[in-house]
N, C-alpha and C positions, 0 to 999 in steps of 0.2 A: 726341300720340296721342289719336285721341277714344276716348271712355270706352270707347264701348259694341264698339269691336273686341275680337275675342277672341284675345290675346296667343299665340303659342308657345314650349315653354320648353323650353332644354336637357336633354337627356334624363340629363345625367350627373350625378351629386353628390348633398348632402343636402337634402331642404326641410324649409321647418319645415312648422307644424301650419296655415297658412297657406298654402300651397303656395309660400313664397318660395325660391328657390333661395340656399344659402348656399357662396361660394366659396372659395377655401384662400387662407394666406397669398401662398403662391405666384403666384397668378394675378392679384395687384395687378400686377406687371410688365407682364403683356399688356395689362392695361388704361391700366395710363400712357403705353404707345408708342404705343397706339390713340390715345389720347383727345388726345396731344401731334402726333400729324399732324395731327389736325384743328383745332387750333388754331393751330397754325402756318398750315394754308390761311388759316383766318380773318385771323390775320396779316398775310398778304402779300396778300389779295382788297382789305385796306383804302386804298392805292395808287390803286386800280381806281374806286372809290366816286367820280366827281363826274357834274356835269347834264352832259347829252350822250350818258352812258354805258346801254346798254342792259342789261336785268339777262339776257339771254341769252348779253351777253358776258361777264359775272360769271361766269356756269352757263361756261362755255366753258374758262376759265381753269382753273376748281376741278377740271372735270372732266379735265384737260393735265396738273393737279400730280397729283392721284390716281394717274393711271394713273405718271407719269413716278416716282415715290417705291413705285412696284413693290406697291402698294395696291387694295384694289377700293370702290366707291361703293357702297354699303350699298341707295341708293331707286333706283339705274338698275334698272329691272325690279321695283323691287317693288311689286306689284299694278299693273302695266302703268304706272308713272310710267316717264320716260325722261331723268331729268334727275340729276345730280349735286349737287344742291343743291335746297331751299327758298327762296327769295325773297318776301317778306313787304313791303309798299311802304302807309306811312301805312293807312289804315282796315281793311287786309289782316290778318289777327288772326294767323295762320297757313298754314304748305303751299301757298303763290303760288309759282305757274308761271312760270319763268323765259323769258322772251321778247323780242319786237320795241317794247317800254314802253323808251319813254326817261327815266331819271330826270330829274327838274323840279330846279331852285334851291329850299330848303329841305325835299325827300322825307327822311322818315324809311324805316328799313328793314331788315328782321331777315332774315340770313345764315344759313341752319341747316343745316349739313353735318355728314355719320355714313361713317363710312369704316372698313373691313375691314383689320386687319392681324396677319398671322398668326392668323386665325382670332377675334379680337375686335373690340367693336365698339365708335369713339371718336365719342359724337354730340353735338356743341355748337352754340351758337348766340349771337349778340349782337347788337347793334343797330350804324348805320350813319348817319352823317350826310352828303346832298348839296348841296353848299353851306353856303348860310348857316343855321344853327339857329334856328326860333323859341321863344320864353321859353316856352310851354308845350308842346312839343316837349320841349324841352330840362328839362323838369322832369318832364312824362312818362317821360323814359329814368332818370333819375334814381331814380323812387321803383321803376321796376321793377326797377333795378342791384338797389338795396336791399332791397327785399323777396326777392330769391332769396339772396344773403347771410343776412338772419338768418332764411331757411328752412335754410340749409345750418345755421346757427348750431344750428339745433335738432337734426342728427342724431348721435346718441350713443347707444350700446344701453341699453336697456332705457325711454327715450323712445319716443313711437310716432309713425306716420304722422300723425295728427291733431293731434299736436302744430307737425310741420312745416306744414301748413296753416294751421293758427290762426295761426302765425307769421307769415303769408304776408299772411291774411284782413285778420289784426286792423292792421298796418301798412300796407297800399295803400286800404284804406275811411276810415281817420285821415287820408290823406290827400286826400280826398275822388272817389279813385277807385275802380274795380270790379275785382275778378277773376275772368275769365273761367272759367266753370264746366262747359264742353263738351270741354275736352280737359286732358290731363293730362300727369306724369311718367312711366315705366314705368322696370320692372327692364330690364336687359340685362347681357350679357357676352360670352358666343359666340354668343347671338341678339341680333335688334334691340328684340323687346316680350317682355319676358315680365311676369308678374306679379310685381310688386304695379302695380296703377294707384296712383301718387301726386298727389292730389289738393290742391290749393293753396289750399283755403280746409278748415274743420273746424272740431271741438272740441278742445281740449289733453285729452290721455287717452286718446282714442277710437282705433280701427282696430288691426292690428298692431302688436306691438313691433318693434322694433328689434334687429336680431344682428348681430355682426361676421360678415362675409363678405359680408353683402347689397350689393348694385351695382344702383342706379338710377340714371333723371334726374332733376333740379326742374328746372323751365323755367317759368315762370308768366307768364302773358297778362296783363296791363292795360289796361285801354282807360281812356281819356279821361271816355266817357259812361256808359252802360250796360253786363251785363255781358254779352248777348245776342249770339249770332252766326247765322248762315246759312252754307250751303254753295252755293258756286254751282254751274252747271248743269256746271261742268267735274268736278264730284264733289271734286273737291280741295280748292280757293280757298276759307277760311272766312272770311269780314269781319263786321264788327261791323254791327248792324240799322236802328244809329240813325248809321252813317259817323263816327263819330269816331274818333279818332287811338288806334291798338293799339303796345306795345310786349312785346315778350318778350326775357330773355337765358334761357339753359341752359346748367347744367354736368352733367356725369357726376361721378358719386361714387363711393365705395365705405365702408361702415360698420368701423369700427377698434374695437381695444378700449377704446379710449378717447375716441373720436369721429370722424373721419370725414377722411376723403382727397379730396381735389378731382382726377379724373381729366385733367381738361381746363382746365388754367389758360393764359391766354395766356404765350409764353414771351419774348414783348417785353413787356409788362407792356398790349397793345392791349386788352385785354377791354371795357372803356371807355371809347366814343368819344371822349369828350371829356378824358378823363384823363390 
């Protein structure tokens, strides 16, 4: 989500003092069946991944399971997108347009589908290998795996969003990468953005705390070079300034009383590519 949109939030429940919306025990259910179809697409779209393949047939596919698993696609129509999916292909940072792009022998490429069921909303994302992997490729997906792990690793009440960031920061700059500073995490539940923006770099301490009930994303962008992006002229397509190599994975979460629930785990253990 880039920063600067201005989120909509469920009109029903408590917030804090923050304006975060806080949800009941109860409503983990809805977001595990969400979050678990779309991981499942993610799943079975990986089959589909080799050179030759067009990422319009990706989008084609995702958008057959959706409908066929009696589901709705979260982005067909939102703000005039018309695609069931994100498609993100080597220097693409985020929100690539699914199309007539052939993938090449060694395209990197991040899969980010959000899918409606029963009224909530499961949005994940991971990387994708076509063909053959190259060493720093393959090391790019790597530290981006890692750094949204020990951002998860940081959620537990009464820690705060800044802490999740510094988690994020201080691990992909060690390893002499960037984290992209133009788009972010956001709350969701029965909407797709609501507040809080979660932010992937920061100071440990800073921004809100943390409360059981709260439901966001991490998804944290890496690039290769710099942490710089552009929007292209499709208002969507964000790539990196200086063209090097971007990776993102996301999961959905939900804050526990004693740390935190992964809404969107792969359920063949695919989350990562190479793993």
């Amino acid at each position: 989500m880039r920063q600067k949109e201005s989120p909509v939030d469920d009109p029903r429940g408590r917030l804090t003092k923050d304006g975060i919306r806080l949800y009941e025990p109860g409503d983990f259910a809805g977001m595990h069946a969400a979050g678990r179809l779309a991981a499942e697409i993610l799943d079975e779209v990986a089959a589909l991944v080799e050179p030759g393949v067009t990422t319009e047939a990706l989008d084609d596919f995702i958008r057959n399971r959706v409908e066929t698993a009696g589901a709705r696609s979260a982005t067909i129509g939102y703000r005039g997108y018309q695609h069931a999916s994100c498609i993100s292909v080597n220097h693409v940072v985020c929100h690539g347009i699914p199309g007539p792009k052939v993938l090449k022998d060694g395209d990197i490429l991040n899969i980010d589908v959000t899918v409606i069921v029963d009224g909530w909303y499961g949005d994940t994302s991971r990387m994708y290998v076509a063909g053959q992997l190259s060493r720093k490729a393959e090391r790019l997906i790597q530290v981006t795996h890692d750094a949204l792990m020990l951002g998860i690793e940081a959620v537990r009440p009464g820690n705060t969003f800044g802490d999740i960031g510094f988690a994020i920061q201080s691990y992909v700059e060690a390893q002499r990468m960037s984290v992209v500073r133009d788009f972010c995490g956001h709350g969701l539940g029965r909407v797709f953005h609501a507040p809080p923006n979660v932010l992937h770099y920061g100071r440990a301490g800073t921004g809100p705390r943390l409360e059981e009930g709260m439901f966001f994303t991490i998804e944290p962008m890496v690039n290769l070079g710099r942490p710089e992006t552009k929007v292209l002229a499709d208002d969507w397509t964000a790539v990196t300034r200086d063209k090097s190599l971007s990776a993102q994975f996301e999961h959905s979460v939900g804050v526990t009383a004693d740390g935190c629930e992964i809404f969107t785990p792969s359920p063949a253990g695919r989350f990562h590519p190479t793993k």
